[in-house]
C-alpha positions in Angstrom: 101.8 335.9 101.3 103.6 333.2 98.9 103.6 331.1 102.3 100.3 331.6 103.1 99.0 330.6 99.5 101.3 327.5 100.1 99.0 326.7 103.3 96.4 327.3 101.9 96.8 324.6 99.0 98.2 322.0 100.8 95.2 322.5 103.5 92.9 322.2 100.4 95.3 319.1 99.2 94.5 317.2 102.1 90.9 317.8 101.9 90.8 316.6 98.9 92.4 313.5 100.0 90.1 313.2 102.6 87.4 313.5 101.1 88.7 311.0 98.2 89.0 308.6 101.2 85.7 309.0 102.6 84.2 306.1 104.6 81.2 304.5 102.8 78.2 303.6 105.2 75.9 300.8 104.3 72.7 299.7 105.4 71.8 296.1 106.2 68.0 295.4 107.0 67.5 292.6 109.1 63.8 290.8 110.0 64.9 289.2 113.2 65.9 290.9 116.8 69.6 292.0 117.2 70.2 289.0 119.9 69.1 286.6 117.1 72.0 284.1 116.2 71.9 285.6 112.7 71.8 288.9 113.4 74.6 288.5 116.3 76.7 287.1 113.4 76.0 290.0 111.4 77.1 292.6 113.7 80.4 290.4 114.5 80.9 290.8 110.4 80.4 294.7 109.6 83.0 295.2 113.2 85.5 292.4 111.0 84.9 294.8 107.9 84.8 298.2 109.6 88.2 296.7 111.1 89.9 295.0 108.3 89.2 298.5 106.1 90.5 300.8 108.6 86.8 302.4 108.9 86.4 302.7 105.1 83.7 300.5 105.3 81.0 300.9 107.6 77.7 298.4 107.8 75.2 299.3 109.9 72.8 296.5 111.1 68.9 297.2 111.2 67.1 294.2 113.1 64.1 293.3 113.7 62.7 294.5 110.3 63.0 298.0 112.1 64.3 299.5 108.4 62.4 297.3 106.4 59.8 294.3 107.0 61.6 290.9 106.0 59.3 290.7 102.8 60.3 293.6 102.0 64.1 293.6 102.1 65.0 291.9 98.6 63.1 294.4 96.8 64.7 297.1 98.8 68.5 295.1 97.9 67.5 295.6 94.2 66.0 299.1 94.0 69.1 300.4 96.0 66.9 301.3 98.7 70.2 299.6 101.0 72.9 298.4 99.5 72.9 294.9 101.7 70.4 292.9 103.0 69.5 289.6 104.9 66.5 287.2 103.6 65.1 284.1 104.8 65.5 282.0 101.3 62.4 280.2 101.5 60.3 283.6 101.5 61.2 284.2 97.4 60.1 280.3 97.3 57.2 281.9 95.1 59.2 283.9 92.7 61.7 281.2 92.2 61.4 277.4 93.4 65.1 277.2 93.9 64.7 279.8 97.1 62.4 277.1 98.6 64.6 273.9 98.4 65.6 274.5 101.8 62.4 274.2 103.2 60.8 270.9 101.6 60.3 268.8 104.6 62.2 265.8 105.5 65.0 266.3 102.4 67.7 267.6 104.3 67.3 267.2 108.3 70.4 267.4 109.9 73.5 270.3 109.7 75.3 267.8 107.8 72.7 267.1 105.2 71.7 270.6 105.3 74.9 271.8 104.0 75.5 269.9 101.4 72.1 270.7 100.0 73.5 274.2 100.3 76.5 273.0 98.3 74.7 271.3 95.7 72.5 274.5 95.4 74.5 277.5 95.6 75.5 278.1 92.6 72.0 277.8 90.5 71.1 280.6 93.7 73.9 282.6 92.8 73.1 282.7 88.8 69.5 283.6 90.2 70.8 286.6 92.0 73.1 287.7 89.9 70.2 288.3 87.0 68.6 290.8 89.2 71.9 292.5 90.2 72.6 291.2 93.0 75.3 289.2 95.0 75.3 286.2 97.1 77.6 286.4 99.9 76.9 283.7 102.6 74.0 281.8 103.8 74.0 280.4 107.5 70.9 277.6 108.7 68.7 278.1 111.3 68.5 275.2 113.6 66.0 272.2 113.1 62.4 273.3 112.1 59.9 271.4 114.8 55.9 271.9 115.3 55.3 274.4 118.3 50.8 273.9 119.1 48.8 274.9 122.2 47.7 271.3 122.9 49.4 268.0 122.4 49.9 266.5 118.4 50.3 263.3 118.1 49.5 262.9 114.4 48.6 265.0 111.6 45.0 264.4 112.5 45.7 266.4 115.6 46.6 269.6 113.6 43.7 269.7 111.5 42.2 273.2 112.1 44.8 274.8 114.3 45.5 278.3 113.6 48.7 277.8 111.8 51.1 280.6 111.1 52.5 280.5 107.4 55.9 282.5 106.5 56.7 280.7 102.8 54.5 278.6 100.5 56.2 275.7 102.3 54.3 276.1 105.8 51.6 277.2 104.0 51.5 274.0 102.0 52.2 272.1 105.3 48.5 273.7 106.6 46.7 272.7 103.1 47.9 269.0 103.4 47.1 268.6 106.9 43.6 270.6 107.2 45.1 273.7 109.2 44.4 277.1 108.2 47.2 279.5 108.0 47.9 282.6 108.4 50.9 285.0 107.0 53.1 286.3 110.0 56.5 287.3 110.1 59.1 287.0 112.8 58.8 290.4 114.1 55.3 290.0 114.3 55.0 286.4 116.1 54.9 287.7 119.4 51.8 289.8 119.1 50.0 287.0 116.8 50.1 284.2 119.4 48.9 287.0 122.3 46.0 287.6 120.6 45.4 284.5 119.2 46.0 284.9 115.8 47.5 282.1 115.8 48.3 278.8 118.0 50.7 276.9 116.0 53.8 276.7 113.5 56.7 275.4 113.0 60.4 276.5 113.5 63.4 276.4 115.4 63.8 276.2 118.7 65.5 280.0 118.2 62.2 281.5 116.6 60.8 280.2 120.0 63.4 281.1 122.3 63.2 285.0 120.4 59.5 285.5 120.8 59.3 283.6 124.5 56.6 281.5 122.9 56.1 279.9 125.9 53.6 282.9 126.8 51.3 281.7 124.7 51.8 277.6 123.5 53.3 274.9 125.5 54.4 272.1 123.3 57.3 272.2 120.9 57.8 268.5 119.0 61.2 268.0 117.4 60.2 266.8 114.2 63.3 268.1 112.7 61.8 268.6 109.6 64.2 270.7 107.5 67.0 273.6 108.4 65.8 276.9 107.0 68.8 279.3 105.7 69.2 283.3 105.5 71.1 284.4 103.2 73.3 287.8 102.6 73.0 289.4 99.4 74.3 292.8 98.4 73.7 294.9 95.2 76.4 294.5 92.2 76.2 298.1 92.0 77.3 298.7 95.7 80.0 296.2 95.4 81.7 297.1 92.5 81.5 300.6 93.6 84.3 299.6 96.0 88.0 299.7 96.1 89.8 296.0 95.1 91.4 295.8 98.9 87.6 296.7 100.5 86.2 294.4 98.1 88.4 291.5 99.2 88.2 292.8 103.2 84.3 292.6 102.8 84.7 288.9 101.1 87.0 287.5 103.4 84.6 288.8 106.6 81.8 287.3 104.9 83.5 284.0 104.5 84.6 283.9 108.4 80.8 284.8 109.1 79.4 281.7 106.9 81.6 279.5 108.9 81.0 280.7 112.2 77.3 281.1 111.6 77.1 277.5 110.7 78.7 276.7 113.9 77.4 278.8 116.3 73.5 277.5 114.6 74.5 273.9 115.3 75.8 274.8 118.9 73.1 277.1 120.3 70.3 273.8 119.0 70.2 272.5 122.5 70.3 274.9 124.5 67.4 276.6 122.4 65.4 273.7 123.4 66.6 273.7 126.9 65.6 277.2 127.1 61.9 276.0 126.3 61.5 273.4 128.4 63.1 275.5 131.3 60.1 277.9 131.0 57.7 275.1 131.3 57.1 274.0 127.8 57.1 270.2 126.9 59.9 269.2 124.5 60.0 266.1 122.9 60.2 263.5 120.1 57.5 263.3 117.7 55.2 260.5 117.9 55.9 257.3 116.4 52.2 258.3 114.1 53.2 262.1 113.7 57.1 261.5 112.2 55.3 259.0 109.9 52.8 261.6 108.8 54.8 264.3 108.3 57.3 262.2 106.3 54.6 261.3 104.2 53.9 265.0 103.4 57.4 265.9 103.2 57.3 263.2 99.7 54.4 264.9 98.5 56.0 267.9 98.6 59.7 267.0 97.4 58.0 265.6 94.2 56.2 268.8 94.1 58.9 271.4 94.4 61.5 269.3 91.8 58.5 269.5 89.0 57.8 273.2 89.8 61.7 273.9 90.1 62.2 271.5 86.3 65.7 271.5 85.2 67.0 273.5 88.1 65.2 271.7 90.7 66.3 268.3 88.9 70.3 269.3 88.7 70.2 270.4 92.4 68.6 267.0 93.6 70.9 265.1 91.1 74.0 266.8 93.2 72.8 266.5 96.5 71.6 262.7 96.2 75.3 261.5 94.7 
């Protein structure tokens, strides 16, 4: 009997210990489809922290706003709803002018401008975060943003009244300025708004194109290169410091590797993005000698606009990036 008690305790031990060591599952909404570049780099990050944490730590990825819709997914981040989530910055652009810096038009327009306006505003984003309990872990660009229309632009003239789809108060100021009337879609819902004719023009990257085969439906894509867009990974403080110090650091060093790569992989996959277009019968090309000069005028309106709206902030972010 005395052996059998003994059993049966150190059966009941290792339970404990078991369950002690339980792996954690968390949730990471996502609003773009699981062969996006962003969401690819995701998935290569939760197998780097399943792996690095022996399975302690499991992230499950939920693309294609198939969880939650991409407006939808900060609030979710800070209710606890998930405990992770990734956001295009420029959608909070409303609730904070420092999410939008990213998208004013024509102030950073290349990777390498585009990350050091990253540099120069991380940290203000960060502090922004971190008052509504959350952290910042990485934010990756999106390749050059350039104006996809159903008919040929070759000035700003040319846009007034398209159907112009809006997804931050950046494009949607773009529309106001140039006499086109937007409309809110997200990603996950481009696909269905240019079949139906919701809408029949916008810009992005040559990815946003590539991931809704926009060719369907418009057949001109200008490279106007007008800023880089970034998503950003947050996760809730109270998630994070629920964890052990070795998952912590496992989860922080994956995330760093995934900020690097993303960056990469963003700058590589640029051309072949657009040769992807034009392959499926789209014309791709250069902006107009008239159209780069009119959108450059709009992109100083709206500079001058988002550093009075974003005051001290905005001021100490420009200040950095412009040394």
């Amino acid at each position: 009997m005395r052996v059998k008690a003994l059993a049966v305790a150190a059966a009941a031990l290792m339970l404990a210990a078991t369950a002690a060591r339980a792996d954690t599952k968390w949730d990471l909404p996502t609003g773009y489809p699981a062969t996006n570049l962003h969401t690819e780099n995701l998935q290569q990050m939760a197998a780097d922290v399943e792996k690095a944490t022996g399975g302690k730590l499991k992230i499950v990825i939920h693309p294609n706003g198939s969880l939650l819709k991409a407006n939808e997914i900060k609030r979710g981040v800070q209710t606890g709803q998930v405990q992770m989530g990734e956001i295009l910055m420029s959608l909070l652009a409303n609730e904070n002018p420092v999410f939008g810096v990213d998208a004013v038009p024509f102030l950073a327009t290349s990777y390498a401008d585009s990350y050091r306006l990253w540099q120069a505003s991380k940290t203000t984003t960060d502090k922004v975060l971190d008052r509504q309990g959350m952290k910042l872990l990485y934010a990756v660009a999106w390749p050059p943003q350039g104006i996809y229309a159903n008919k040929p632009i070759n000035s700003a003239a040319d846009m007034k009244g398209l159907k112009w789809r809006a997804y931050n108060p950046a494009t949607s100021k773009i529309a106001e300025i140039v006499g086109a009337q937007p409309v809110t879609i997200q990603a996950a819902d481009l696909a269905q708004a240019l079949a139906t004719g919701t809408v029949n023009s916008f810009m992005s990257s040559g990815a946003t194109g590539v991931d809704t085969k926009v060719w369907e439906s418009v057949k001109y894509f200008y490279t106007v290169d007008a800023w880089l867009p970034k998503n950003m990974l947050v996760v809730s403080k109270k998630a994070f410091n629920a964890l052990d110090k070795p998952t912590q650091d496992a989860l922080l060093k994956a995330v760093a590797d995934a900020e690097k790569r993303g960056w990469q992989v963003s700058e590589q996959k640029t051309k072949e993005y657009l040769a992807t277009l034009a392959k499926n019968g789209m014309t791709v090309a250069p902006p107009s000698a008239q159209l780069k000069s009119d959108m450059q005028k709009v992109g100083e309106t709206m500079v001058n606009e988002w550093a009075k709206s974003a005051g001290d902030d905005g001021k100490a972010i420009l200040d950095a990036y412009r040394k």
